[in-house]
C-alpha positions in Angstrom: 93.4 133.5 110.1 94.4 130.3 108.1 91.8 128.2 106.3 91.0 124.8 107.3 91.1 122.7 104.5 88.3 119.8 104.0 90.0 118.6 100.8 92.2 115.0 101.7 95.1 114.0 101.6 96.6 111.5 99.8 99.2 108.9 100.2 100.4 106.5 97.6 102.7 104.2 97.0 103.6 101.0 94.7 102.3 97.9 95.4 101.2 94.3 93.9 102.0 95.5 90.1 99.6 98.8 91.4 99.7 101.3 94.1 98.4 101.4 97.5 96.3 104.7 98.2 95.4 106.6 101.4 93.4 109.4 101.7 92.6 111.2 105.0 92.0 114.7 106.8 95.1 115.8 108.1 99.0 114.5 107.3 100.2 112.3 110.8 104.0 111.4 111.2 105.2 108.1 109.8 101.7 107.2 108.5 103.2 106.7 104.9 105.9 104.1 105.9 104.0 102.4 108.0 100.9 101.7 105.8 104.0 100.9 102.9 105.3 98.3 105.3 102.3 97.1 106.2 101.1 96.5 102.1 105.1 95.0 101.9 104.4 92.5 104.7 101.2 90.9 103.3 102.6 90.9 99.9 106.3 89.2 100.9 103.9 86.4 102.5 101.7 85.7 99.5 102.8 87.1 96.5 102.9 84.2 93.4 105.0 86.9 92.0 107.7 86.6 94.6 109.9 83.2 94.6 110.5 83.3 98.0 107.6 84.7 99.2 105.7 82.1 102.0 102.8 81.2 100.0 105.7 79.7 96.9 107.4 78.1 100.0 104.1 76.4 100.6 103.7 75.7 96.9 107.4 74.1 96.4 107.2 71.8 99.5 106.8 68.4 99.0 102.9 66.9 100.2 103.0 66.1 103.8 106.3 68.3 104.7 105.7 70.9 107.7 106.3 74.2 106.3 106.2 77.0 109.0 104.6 80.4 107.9 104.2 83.4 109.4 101.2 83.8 111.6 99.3 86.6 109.8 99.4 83.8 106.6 98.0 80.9 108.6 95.3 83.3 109.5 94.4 84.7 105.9 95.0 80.4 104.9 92.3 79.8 107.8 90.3 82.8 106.4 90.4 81.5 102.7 89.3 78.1 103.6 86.4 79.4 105.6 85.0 81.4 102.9 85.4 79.0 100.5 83.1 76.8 102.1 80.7 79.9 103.1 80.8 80.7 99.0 80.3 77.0 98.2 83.2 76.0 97.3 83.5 78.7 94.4 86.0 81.1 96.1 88.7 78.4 96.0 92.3 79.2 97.0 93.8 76.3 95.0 93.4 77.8 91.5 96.6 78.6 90.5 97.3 75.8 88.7 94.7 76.1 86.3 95.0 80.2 86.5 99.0 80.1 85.1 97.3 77.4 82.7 95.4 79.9 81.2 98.8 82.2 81.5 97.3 84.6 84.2 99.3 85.4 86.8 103.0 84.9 87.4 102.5 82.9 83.8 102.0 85.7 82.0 100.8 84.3 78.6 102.6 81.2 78.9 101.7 77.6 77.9 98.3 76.2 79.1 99.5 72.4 79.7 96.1 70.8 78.8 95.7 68.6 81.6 95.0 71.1 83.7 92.0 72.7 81.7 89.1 71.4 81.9 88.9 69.4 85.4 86.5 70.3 88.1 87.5 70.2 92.2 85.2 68.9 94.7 83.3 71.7 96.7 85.7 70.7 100.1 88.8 69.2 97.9 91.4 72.0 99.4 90.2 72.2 102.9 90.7 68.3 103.4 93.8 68.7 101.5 95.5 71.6 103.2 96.3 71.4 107.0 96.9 74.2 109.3 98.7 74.2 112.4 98.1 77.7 113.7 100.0 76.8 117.7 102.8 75.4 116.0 103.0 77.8 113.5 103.0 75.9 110.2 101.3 74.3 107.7 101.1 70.8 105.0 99.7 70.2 102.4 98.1 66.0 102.0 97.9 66.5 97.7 99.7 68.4 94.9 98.0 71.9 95.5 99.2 74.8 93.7 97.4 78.2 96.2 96.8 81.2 94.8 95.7 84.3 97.4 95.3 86.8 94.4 91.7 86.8 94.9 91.5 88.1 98.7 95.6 89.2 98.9 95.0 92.7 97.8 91.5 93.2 100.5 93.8 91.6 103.4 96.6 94.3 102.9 93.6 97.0 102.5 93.1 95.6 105.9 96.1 95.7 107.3 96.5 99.5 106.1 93.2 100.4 108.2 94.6 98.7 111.4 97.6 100.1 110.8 96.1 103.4 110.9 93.6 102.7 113.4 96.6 101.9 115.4 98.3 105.1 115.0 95.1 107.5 116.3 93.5 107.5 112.7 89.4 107.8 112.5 89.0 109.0 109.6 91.0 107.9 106.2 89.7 105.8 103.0 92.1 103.2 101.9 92.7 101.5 98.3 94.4 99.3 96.5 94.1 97.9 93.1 90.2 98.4 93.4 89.4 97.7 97.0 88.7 100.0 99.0 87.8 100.4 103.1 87.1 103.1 105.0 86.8 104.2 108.1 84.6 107.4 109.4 83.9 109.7 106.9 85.5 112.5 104.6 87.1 115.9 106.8 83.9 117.5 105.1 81.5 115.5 107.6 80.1 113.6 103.9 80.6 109.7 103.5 83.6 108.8 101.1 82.3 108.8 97.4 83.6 105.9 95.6 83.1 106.0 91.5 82.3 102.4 90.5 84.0 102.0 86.8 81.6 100.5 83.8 83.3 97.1 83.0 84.3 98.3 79.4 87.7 97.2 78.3 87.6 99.9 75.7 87.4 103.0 77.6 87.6 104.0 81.7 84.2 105.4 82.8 82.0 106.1 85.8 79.2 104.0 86.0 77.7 104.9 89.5 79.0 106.7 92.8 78.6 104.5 96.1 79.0 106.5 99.3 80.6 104.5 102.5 81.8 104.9 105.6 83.4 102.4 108.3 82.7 99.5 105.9 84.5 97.8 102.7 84.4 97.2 99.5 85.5 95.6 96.5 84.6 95.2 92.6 85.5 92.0 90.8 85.6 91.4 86.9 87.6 90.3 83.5 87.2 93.3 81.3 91.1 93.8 81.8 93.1 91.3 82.9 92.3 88.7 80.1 94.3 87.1 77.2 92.9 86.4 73.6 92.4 82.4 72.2 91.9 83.1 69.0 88.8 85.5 68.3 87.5 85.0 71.8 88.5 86.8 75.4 89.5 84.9 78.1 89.3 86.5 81.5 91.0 85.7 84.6 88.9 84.5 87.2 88.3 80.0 87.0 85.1 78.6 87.8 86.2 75.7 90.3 83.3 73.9 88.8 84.1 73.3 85.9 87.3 73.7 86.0 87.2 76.5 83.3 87.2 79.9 82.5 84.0 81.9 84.9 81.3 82.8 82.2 79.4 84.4 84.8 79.0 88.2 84.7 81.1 91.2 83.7 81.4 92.6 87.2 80.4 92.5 90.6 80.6 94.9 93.4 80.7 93.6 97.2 80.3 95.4 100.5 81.3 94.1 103.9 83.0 94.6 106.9 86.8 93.9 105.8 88.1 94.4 102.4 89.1 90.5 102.6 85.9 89.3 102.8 84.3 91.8 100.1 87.4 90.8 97.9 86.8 87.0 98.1 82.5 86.9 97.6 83.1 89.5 94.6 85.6 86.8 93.2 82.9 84.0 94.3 79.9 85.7 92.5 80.9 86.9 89.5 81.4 83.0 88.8 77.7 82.7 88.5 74.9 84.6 85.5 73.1 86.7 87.9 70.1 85.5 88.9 72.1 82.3 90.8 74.6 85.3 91.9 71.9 87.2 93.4 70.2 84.3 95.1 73.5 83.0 96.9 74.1 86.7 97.7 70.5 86.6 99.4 70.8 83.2 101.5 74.2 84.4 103.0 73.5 88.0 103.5 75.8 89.8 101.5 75.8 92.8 100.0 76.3 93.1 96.1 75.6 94.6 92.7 75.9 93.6 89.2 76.6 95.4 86.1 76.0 94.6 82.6 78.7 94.7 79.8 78.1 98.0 77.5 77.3 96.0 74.3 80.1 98.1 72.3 82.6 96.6 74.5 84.0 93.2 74.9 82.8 90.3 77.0 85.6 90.1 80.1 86.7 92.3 82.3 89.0 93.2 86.0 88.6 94.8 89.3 86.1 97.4 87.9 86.4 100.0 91.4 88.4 103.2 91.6 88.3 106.0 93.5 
């Protein structure tokens, strides 16, 4: 009699300078290329990376010129702006002009024109200034934005890869990518799906604590990777719209919600803010969320802190 075996199995493929993961009971036909398509599709749309993706399109057009976009982007656009407003204004899609200022990004370490340091937006300055057309499929922009997605891109195309599998008869599967994670049902063992949630330690890769879920999302946010050195002092990746700065809010944050989108934007928002202002936003809008404190061996910034 052969053994039925509760151990998953795993997909993978690259992805957004990562790699996409899928893990689920049994193998099904053409699962693979279709949750790689799916990840391909998202990221041809709103990859900074990409010159020709539809986001740069939008980026490179002059203000006021019609530029028509896919409709899955005017969606995540739409998406953006509404959460933006729901997070206060600090989960703002129009940072990438101060973030490859800093020399994040498609930047990479390059100059940091001073203008752009240093200057705060206005709570609703990118939803007055960016116009959607959803029926006529396009979009304009009324100032000199410069749109970045990177901080709900990579939960949209977790997204995507659930509906994509949800589509092809799949009820059971945990999908990842880059540190966000959703999953849907629960492992072939009948147990949730364990997720390890990494201590934000730029020095080392540890476990901090194990999170089981099932039919929910998730996502970690933090600087303790992705940062670049001024001198003496670490400079991580996430902007505080604000102030128009560098976020000197907390080492990590950990989100859950009901699309990885969602979890990935408010774990961008609150890891702006020192905790007890986190917490408290967290509280009036009903999201789930933890905090972790930096190791004090380590330095002070940090990256997408989640892994399976």
């Amino acid at each position: 009699m052969s053994k039925i075996s509760t151990d998953p199995v795993t997909l993978s493929g690259p992805a957004m300078g990562s790699r996409w993961t899928a893990r689920l009971a049994d193998p099904v036909p053409g699962l693979a290329p279709a949750l790689a398509a799916a990840v391909e599709r998202i990221e041809a749309q709103a990859s900074l990376w990409r010159r020709e993706s539809d986001l740069n399109r939008l980026n490179a057009a002059p203000c006021g010129e019609w530029v028509a976009l896919p409709p899955e982007l005017l969606d995540l656009l739409a998406l953006s702006l509404d959460l933006g407003a729901e997070t206060e204004g600090l989960f703002d899609i129009a940072m990438g002009g101060l973030t490859a200022a800093w020399g994040f990004g498609a930047a990479q370490g390059q100059t940091r024109p001073e203008a752009m340091i240093g200057q705060p937006r206005a709570a609703q300055a990118t939803a007055e200034a960016l116009e959607l057309d959803p029926a006529a499929g396009r979009a304009r922009k009324h100032a000199a934005l410069s749109l970045t997605l990177d901080g709900i891109a990579k939960g949209h195309a977790v997204d995507a890869m659930a509906e994509t599998a949800r589509a092809m008869d799949v009820g059971n599967a945990l999908f990842g990518l880059d540190g966000e994670l959703r999953a849907l049902g629960q492992r072939p063992d009948g147990r949730p799906w364990g997720i390890a949630v990494e201590t934000p330690d730029p020095t080392r890769r540890a476990a901090n604590a194990l999170i089981e879920i099932g039919d929910t999302a998730l996502a970690s946010s933090g600087d303790y990777r992705h940062f670049v050195m001024l001198g003496d002092a670490r400079i991580g990746h996430t902007m505080n719209p604000r102030t128009g700065l560098p976020a000197q809010g907390v080492p990590a944050v950990t989100v859950l919600a009901e699309t990885c989108a969602r979890a990935d934007a408010w774990a961008t928002a609150l890891m702006i803010l020192p905790p007890e202002a986190g917490r408290a936003m967290a509280t009036r809008h009903g999201i789930a969320a933890n905090w972790l404190p930096m190791p004090e061996v380590a330095a002070s910034s940090m990256d997408n802190g989640m892994r399976q």
